[in-house]
N, CA and C atoms of all chains as a GROMACS GRO file, in nm:
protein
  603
    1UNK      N    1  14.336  16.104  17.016
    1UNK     CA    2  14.284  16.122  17.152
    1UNK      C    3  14.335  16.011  17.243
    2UNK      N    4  14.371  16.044  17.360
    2UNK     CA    5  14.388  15.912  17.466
    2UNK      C    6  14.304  15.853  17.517
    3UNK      N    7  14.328  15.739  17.495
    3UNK     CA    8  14.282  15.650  17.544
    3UNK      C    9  14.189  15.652  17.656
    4UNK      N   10  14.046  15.599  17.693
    4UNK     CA   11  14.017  15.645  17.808
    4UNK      C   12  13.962  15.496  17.856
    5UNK      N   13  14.070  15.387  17.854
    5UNK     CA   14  14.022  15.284  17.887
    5UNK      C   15  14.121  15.243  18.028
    6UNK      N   16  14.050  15.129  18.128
    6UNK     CA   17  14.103  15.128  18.259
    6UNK      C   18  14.194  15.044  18.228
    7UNK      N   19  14.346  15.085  18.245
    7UNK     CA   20  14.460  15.031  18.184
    7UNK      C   21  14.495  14.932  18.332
    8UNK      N   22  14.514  14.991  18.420
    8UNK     CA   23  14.516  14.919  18.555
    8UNK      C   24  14.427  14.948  18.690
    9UNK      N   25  14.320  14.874  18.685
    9UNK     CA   26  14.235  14.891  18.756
    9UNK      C   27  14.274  14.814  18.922
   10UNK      N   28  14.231  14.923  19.055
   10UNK     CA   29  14.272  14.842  19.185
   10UNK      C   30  14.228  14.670  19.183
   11UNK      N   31  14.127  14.695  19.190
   11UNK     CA   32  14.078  14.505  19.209
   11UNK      C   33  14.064  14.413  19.065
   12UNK      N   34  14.050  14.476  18.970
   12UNK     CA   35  14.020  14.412  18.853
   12UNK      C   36  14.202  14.332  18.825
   13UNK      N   37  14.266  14.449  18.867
   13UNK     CA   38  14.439  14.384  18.769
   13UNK      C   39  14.429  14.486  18.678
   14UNK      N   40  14.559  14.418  18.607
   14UNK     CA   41  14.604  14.526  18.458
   14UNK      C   42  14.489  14.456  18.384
   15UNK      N   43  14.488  14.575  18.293
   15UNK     CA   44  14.448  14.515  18.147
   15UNK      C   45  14.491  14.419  18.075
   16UNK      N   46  14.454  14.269  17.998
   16UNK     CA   47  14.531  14.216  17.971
   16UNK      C   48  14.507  14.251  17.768
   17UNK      N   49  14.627  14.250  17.758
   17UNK     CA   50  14.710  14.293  17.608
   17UNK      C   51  14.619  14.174  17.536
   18UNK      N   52  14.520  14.244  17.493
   18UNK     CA   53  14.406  14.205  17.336
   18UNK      C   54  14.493  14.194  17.207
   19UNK      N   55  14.413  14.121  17.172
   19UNK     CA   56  14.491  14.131  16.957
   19UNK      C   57  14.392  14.273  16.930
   20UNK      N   58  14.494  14.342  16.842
   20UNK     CA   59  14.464  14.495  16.816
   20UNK      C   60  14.365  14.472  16.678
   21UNK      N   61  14.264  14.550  16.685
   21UNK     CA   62  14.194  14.546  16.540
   21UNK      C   63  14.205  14.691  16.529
   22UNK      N   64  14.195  14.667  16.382
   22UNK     CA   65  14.136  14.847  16.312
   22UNK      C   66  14.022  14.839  16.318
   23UNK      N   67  13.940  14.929  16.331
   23UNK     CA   68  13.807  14.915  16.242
   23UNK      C   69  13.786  15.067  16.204
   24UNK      N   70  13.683  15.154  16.119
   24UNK     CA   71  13.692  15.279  16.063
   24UNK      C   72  13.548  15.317  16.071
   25UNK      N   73  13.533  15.450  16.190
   25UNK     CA   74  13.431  15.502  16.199
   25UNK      C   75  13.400  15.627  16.131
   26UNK      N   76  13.294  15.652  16.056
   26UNK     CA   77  13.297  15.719  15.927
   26UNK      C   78  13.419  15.807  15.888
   27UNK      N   79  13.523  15.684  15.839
   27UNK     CA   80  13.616  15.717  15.760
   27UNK      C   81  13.736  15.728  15.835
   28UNK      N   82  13.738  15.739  15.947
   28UNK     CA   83  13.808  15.704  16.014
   28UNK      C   84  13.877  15.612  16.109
   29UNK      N   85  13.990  15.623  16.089
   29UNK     CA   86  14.085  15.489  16.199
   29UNK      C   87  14.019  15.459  16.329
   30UNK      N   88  14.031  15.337  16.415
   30UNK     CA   89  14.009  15.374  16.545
   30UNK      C   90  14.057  15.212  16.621
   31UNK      N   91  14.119  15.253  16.716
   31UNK     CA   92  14.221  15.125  16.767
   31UNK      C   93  14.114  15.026  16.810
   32UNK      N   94  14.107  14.914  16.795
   32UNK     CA   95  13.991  14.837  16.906
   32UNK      C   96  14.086  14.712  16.920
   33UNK      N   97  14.025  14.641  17.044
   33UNK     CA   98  14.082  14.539  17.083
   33UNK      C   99  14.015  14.416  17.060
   34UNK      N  100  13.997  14.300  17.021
   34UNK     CA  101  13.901  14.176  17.016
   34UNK      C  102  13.829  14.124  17.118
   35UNK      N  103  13.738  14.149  17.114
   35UNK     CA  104  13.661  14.137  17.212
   35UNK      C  105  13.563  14.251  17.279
   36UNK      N  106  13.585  14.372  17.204
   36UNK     CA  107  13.535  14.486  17.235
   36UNK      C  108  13.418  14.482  17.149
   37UNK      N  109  13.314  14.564  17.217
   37UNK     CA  110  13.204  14.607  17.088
   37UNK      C  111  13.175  14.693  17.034
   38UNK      N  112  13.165  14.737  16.945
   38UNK     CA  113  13.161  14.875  16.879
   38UNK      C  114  13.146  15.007  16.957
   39UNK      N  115  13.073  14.957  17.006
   39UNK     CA  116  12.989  15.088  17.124
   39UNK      C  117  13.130  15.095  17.238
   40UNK      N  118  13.212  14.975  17.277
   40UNK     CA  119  13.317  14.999  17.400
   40UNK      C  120  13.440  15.053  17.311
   41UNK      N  121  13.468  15.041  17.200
   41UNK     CA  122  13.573  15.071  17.133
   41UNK      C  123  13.576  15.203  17.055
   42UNK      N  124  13.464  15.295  17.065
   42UNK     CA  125  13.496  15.410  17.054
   42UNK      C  126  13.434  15.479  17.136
   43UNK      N  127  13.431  15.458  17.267
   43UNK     CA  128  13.400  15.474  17.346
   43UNK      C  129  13.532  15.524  17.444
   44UNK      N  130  13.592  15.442  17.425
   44UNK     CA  131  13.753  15.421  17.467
   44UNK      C  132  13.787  15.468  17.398
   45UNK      N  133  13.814  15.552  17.271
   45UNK     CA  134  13.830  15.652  17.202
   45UNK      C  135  13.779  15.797  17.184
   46UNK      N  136  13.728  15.801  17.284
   46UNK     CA  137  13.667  15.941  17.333
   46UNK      C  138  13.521  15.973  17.197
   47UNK      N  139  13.492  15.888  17.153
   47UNK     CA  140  13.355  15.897  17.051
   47UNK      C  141  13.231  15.863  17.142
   48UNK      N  142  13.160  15.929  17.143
   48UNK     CA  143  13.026  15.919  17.204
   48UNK      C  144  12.876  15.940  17.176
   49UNK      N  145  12.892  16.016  17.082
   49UNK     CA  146  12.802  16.033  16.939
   49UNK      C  147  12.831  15.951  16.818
   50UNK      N  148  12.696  15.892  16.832
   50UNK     CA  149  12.705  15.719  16.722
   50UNK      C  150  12.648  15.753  16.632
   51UNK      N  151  12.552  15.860  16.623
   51UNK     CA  152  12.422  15.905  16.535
   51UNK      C  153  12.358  16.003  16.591
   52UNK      N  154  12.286  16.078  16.510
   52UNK     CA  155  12.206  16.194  16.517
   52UNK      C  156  12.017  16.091  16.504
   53UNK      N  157  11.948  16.171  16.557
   53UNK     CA  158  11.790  16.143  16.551
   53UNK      C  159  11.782  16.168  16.402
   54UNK      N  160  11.725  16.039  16.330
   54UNK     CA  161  11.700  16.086  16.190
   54UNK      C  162  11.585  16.172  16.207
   55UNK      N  163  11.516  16.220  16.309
   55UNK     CA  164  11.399  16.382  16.206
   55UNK      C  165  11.465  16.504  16.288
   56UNK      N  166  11.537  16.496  16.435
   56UNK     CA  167  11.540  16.642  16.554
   56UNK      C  168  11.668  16.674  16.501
   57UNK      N  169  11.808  16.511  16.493
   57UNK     CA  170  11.891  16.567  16.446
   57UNK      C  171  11.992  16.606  16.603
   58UNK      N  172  11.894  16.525  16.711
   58UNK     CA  173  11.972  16.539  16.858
   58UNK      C  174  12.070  16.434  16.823
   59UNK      N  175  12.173  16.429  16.937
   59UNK     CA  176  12.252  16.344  16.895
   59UNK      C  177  12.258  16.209  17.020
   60UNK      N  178  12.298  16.099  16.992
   60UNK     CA  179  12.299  15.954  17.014
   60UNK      C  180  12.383  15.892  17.069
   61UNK      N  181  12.407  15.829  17.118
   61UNK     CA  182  12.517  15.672  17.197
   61UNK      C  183  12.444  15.599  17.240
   62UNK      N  184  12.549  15.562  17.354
   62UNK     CA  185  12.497  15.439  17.445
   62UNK      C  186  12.386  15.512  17.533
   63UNK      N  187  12.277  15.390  17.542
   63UNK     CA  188  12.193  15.436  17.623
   63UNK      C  189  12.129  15.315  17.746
   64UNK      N  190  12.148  15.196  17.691
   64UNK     CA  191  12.086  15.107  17.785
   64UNK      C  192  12.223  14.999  17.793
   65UNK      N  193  12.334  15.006  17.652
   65UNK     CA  194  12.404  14.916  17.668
   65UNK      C  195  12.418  14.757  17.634
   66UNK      N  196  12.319  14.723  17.651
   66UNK     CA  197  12.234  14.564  17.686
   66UNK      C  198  12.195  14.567  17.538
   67UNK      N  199  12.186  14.614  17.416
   67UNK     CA  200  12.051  14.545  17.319
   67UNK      C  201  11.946  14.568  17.324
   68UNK      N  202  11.870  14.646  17.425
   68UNK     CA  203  11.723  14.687  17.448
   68UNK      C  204  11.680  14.750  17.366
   69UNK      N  205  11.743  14.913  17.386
   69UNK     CA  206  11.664  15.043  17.342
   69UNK      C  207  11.714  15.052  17.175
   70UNK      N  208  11.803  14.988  17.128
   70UNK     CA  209  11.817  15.028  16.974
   70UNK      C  210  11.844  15.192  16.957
   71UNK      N  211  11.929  15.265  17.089
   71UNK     CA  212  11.986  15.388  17.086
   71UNK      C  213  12.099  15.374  16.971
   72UNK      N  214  12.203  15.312  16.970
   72UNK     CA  215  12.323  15.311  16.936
   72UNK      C  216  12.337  15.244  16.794
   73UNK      N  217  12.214  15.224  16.795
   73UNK     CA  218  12.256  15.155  16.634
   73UNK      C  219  12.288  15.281  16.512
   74UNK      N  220  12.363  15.175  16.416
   74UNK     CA  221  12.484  15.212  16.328
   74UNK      C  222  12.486  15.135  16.260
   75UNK      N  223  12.527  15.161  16.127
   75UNK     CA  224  12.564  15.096  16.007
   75UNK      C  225  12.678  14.990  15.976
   76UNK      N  226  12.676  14.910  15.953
   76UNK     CA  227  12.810  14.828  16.014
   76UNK      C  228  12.849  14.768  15.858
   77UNK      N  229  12.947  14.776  15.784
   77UNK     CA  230  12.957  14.672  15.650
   77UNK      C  231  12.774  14.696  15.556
   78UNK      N  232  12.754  14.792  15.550
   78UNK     CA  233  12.691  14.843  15.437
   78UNK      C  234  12.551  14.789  15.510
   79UNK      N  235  12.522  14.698  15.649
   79UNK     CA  236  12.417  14.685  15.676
   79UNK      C  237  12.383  14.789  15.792
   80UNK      N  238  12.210  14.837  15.776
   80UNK     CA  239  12.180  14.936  15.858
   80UNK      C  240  12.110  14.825  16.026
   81UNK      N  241  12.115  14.936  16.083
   81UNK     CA  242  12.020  14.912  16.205
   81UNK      C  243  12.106  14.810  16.344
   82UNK      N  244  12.208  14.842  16.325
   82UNK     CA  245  12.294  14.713  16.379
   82UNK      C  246  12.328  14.820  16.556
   83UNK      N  247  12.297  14.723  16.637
   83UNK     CA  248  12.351  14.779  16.775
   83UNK      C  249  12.501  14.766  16.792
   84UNK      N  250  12.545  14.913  16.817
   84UNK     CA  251  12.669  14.886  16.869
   84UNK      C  252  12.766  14.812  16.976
   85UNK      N  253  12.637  14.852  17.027
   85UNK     CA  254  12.653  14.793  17.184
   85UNK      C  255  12.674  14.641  17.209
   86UNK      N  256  12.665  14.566  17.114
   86UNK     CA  257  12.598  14.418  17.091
   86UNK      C  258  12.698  14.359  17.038
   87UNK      N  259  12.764  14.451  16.941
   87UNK     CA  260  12.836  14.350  16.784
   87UNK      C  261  12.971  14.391  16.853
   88UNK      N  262  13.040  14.278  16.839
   88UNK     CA  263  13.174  14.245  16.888
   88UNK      C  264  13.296  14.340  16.740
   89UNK      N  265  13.370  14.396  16.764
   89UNK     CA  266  13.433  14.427  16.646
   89UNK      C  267  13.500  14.330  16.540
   90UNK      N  268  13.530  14.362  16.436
   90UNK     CA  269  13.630  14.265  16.335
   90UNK      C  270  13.731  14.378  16.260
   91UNK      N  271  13.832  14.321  16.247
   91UNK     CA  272  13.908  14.391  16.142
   91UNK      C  273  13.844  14.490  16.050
   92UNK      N  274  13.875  14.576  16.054
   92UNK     CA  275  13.848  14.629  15.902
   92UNK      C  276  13.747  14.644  15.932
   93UNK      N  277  13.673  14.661  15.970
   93UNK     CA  278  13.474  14.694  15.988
   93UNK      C  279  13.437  14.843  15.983
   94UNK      N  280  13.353  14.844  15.861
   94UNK     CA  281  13.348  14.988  15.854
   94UNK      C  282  13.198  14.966  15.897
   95UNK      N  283  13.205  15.117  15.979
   95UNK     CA  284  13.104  15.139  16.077
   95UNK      C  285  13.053  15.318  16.005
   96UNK      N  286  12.920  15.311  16.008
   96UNK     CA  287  12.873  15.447  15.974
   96UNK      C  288  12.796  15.509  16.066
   97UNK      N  289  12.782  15.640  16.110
   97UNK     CA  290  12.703  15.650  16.212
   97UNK      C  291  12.571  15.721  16.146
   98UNK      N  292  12.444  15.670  16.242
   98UNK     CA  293  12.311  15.753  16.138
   98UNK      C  294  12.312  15.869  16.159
   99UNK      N  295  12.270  15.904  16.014
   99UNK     CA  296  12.222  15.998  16.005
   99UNK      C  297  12.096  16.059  16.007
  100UNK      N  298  12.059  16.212  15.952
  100UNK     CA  299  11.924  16.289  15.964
  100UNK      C  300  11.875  16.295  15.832
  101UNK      N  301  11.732  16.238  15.849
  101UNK     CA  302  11.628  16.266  15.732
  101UNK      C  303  11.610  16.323  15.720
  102UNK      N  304  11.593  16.449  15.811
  102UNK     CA  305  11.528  16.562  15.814
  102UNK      C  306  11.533  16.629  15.745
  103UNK      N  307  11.395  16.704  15.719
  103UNK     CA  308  11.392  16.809  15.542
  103UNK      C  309  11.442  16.945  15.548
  104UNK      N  310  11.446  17.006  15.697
  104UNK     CA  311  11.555  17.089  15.714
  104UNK      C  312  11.728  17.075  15.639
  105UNK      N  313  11.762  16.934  15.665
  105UNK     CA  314  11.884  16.886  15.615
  105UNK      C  315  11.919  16.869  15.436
  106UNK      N  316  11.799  16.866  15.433
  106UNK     CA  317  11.819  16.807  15.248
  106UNK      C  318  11.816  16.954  15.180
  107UNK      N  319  11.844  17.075  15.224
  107UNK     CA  320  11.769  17.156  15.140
  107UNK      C  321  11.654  17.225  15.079
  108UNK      N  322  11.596  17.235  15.176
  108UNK     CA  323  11.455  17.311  15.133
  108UNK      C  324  11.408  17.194  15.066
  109UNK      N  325  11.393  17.065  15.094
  109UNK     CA  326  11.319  16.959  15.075
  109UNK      C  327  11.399  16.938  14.894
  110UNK      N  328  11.459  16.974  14.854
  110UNK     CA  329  11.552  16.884  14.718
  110UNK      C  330  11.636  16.831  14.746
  111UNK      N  331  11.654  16.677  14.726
  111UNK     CA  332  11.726  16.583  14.761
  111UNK      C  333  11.866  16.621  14.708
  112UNK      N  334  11.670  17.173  18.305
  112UNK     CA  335  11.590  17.132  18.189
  112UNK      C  336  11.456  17.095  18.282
  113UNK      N  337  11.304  17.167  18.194
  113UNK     CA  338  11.228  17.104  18.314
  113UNK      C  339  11.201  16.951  18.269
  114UNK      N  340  11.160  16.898  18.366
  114UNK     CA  341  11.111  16.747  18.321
  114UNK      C  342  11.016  16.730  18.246
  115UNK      N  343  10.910  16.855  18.205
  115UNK     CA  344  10.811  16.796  18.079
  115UNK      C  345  10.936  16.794  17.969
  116UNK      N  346  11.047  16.886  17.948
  116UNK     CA  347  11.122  16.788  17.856
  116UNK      C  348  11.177  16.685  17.868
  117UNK      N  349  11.139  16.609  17.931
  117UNK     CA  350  11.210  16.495  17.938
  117UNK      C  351  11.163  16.405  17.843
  118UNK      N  352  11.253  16.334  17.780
  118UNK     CA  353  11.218  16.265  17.619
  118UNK      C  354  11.162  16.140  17.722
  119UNK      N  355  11.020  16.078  17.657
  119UNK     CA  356  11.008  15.942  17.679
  119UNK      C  357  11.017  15.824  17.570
  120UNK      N  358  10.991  15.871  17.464
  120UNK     CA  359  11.040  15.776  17.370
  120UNK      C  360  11.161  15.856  17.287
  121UNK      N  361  11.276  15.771  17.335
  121UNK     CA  362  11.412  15.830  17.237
  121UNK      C  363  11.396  15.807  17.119
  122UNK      N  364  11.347  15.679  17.065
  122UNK     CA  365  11.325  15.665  16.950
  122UNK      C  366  11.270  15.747  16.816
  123UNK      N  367  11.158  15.786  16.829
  123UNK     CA  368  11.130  15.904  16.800
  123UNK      C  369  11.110  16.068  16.858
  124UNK      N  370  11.154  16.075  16.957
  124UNK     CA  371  11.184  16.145  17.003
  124UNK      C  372  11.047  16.271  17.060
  125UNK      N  373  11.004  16.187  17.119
  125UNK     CA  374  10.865  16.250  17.251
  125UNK      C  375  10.894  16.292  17.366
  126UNK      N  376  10.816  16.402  17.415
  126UNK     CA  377  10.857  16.451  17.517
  126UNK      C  378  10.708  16.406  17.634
  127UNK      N  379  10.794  16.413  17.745
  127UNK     CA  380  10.666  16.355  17.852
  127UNK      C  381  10.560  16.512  17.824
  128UNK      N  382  10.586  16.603  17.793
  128UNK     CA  383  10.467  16.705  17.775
  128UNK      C  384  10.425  16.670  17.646
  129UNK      N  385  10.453  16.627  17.521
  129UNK     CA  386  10.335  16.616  17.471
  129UNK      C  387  10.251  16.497  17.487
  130UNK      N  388  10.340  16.363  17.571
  130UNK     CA  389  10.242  16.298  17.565
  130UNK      C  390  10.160  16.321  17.666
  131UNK      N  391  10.161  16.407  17.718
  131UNK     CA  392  10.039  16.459  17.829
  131UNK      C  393   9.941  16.588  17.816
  132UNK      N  394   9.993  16.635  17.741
  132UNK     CA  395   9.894  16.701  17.609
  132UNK      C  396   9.839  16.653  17.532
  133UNK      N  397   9.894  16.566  17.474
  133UNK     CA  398   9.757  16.465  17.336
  133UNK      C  399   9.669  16.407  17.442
  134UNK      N  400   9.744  16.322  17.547
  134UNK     CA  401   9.643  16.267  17.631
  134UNK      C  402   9.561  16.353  17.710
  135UNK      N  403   9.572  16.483  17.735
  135UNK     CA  404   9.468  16.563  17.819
  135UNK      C  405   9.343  16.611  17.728
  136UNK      N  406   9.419  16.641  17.598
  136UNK     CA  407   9.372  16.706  17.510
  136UNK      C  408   9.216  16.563  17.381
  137UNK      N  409   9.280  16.446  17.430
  137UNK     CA  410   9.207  16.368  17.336
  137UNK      C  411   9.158  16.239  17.426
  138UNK      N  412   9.172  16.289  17.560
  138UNK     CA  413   9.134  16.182  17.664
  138UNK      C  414   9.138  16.079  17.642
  139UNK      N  415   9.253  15.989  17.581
  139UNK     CA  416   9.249  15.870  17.501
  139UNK      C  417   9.335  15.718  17.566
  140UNK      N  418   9.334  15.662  17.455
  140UNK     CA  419   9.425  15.548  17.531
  140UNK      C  420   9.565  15.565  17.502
  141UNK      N  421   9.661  15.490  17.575
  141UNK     CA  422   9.743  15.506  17.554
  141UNK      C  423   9.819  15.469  17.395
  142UNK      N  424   9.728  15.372  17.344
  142UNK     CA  425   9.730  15.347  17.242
  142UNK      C  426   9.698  15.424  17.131
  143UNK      N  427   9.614  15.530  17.161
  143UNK     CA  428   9.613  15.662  17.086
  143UNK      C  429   9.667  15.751  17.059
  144UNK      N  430   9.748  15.765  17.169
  144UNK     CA  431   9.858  15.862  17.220
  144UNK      C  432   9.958  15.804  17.132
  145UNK      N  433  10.006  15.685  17.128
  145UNK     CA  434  10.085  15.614  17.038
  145UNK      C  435  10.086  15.636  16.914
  146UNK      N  436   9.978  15.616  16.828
  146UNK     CA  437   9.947  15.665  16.707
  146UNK      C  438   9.905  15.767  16.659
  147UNK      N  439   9.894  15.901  16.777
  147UNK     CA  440   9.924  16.044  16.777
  147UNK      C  441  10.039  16.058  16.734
  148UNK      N  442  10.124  16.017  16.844
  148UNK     CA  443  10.250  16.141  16.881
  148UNK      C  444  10.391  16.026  16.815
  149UNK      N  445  10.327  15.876  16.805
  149UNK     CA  446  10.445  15.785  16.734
  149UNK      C  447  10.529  15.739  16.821
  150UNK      N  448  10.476  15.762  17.000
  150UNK     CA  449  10.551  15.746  17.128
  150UNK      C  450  10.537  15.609  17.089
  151UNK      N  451  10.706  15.522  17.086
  151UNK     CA  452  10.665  15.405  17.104
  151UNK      C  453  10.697  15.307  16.956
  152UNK      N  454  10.668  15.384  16.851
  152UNK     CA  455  10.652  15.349  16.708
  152UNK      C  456  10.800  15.324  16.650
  153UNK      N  457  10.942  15.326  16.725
  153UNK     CA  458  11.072  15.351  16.702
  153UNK      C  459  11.130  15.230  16.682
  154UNK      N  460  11.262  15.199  16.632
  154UNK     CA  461  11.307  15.074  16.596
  154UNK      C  462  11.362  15.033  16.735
  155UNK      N  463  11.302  15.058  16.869
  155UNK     CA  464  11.284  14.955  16.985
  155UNK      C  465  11.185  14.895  17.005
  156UNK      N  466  11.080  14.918  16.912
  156UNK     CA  467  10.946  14.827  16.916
  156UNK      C  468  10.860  14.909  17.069
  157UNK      N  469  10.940  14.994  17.124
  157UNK     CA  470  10.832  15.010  17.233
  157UNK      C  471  10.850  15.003  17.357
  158UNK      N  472  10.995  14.938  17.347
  158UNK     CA  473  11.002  14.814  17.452
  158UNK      C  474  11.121  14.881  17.608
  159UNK      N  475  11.162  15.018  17.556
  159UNK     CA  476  11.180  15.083  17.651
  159UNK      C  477  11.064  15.229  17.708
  160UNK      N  478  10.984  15.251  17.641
  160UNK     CA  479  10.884  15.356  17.685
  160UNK      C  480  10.739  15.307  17.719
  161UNK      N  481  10.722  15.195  17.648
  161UNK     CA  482  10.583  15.140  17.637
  161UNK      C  483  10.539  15.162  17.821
  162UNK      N  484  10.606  15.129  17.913
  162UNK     CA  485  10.501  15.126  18.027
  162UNK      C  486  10.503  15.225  18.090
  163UNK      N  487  10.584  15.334  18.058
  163UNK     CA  488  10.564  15.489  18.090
  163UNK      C  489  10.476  15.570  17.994
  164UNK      N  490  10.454  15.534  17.899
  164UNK     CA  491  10.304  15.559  17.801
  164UNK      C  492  10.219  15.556  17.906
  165UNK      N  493  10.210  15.445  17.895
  165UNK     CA  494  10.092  15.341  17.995
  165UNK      C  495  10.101  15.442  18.119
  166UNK      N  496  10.170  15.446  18.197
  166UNK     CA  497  10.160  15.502  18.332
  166UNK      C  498  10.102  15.691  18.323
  167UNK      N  499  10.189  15.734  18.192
  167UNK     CA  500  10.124  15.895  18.196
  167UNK      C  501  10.006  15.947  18.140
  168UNK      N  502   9.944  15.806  18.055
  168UNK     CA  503   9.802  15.815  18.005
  168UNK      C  504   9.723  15.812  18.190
  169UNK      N  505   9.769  15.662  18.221
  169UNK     CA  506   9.696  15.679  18.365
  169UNK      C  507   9.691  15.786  18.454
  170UNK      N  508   9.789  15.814  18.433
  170UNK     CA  509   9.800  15.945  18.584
  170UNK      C  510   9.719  16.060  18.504
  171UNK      N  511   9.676  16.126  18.409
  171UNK     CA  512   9.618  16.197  18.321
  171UNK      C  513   9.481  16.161  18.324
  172UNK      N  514   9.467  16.029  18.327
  172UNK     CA  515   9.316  15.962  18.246
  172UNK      C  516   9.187  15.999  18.312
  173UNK      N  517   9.196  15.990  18.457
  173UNK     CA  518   9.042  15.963  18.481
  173UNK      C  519   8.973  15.872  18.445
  174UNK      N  520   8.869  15.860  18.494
  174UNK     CA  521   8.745  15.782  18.468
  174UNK      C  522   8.712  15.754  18.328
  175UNK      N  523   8.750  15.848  18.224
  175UNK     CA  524   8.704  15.864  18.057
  175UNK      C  525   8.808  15.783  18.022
  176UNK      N  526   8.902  15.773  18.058
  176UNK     CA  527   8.981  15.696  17.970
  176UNK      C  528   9.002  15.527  17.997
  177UNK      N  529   8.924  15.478  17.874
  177UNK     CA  530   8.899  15.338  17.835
  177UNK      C  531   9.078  15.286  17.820
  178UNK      N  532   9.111  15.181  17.879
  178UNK     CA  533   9.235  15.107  17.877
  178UNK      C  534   9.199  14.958  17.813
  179UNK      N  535   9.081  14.951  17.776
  179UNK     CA  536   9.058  14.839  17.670
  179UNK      C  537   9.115  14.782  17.606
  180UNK      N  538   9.206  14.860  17.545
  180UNK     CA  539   9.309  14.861  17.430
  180UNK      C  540   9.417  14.915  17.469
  181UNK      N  541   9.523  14.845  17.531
  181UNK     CA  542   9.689  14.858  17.620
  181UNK      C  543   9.761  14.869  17.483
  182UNK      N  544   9.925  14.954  17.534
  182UNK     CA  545  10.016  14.907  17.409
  182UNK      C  546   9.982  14.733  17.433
  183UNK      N  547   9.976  14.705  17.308
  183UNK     CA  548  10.019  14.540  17.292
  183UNK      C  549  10.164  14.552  17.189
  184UNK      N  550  10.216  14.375  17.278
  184UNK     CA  551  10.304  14.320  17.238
  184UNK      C  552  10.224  14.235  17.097
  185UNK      N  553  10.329  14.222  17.009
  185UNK     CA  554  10.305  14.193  16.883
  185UNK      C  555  10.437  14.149  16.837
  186UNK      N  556  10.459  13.980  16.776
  186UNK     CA  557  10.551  13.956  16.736
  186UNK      C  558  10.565  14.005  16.600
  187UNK      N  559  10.720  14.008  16.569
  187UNK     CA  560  10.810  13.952  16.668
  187UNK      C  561  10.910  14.015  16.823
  188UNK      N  562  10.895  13.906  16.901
  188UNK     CA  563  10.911  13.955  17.006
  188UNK      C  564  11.055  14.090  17.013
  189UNK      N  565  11.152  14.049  16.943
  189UNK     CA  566  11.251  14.167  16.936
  189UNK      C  567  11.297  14.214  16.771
  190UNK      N  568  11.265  14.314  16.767
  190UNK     CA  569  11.320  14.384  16.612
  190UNK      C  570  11.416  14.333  16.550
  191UNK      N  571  11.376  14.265  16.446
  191UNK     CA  572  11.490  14.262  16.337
  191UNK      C  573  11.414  14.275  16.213
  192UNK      N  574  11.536  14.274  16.113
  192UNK     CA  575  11.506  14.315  16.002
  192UNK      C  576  11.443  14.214  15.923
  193UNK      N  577  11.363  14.246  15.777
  193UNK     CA  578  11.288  14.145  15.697
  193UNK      C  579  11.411  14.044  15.615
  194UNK      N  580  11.511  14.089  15.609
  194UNK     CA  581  11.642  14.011  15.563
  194UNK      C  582  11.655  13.899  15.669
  195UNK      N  583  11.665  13.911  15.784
  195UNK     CA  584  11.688  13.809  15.868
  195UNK      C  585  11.569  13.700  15.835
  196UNK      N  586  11.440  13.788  15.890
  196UNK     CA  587  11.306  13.703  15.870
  196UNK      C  588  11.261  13.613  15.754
  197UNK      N  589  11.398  13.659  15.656
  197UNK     CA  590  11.382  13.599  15.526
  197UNK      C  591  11.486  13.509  15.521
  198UNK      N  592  11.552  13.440  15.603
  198UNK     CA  593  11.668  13.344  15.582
  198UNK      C  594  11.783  13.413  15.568
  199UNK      N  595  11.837  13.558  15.532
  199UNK     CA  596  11.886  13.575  15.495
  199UNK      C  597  12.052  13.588  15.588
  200UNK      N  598  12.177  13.512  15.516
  200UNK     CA  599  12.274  13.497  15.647
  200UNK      C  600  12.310  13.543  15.684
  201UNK      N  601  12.358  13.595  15.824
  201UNK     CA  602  12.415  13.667  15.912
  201UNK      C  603  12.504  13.705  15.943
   0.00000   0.00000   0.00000
């Protein structure tokens, strides 16, 4: 997908050329730059759904941005509950997005 | 979309009609409504719906409804996990 980040903005200037990270959102590649945070770096990758409501199963992103609302949190390196919005990327960072508890989802309630 | 769907706690995912149904229906506090419907109970601690609780219990309440008992704040002041709270490194 292209890119949907402001490459040359009127008053801001160009973009200035970041050190490139990988990082892999469930299972997948995704370009980020240092200094980006999870939530801006696939964001800029046209991803906007971070997680589903673990019981409705609606789906999730950014919502306040800031650290407040705990919308966007995601799994980050095997730890849960982590704001996207917040955590700066690293190499290699595997990122999971939540999922649904819901007993609709499991199968007629068998795990 | 009408606005009784309008979600007030994303967290768990409440709609401003039911919390104005439990509250019409159980003339309560907002704090009841809370531990009805779980408005509030989400891993934001509260801390984006809590005073629109508060405000649609009021506009609902009347005279019967005792505010004695507000959402309260309760540390710790922002959510984290028992790993952190436990030393554990970051």
């Amino acid at each position: 997908m292209k890119s949907m980040r402001v490459e040359h903005h009127p008053i801001l200037g160009d973009m200035e050329k970041q050190q490139r990270v990988t990082i892999y959102f469930d299972n997948q590649p995704y370009e980020a730059y240092k200094g980006d945070t999870i939530a801006s770096a696939l964001l800029a990758s046209g991803v906007r759904t971070l997680r589903v409501h673990e019981d409705k199963e609606t789906p999730r992103g950014i919502y306040c941005n800031i650290g407040h609302c705990f919308e966007c949190r995601v799994t980050v390196n095997g730890v849960n509950t982590v704001r996207a919005c917040v955590t700066s990327v690293e190499e290699n960072m595997v990122i999971e997005s939540g999922k649904s508890f819901a007993t609709s989802s499991q199968k007629g309630g068998q795990l | 979309m009408s606005c009784d769907q309008t979600v007030i706690c994303r967290c768990e995912e409440v709609t401003m009609s039911e919390i104005q149904e439990t509250a019409n229906r159980y003339k309560c506090s907002s704090r009841e409504v809370k531990l009805r419907t779980r408005a509030g109970m989400g891993p934001c601690g509260g801390r984006t719906c809590r005073s629109m609780i508060d405000r649609l219990v009021e506009q609902v309440g009347g005279p019967s409804v005792s505010h004695e008992v507000p959402l309260s704040y309760r540390p710790p002041v922002r959510p984290i996990s028992f790993g952190v709270l436990g030393g554990e490194a970051k």
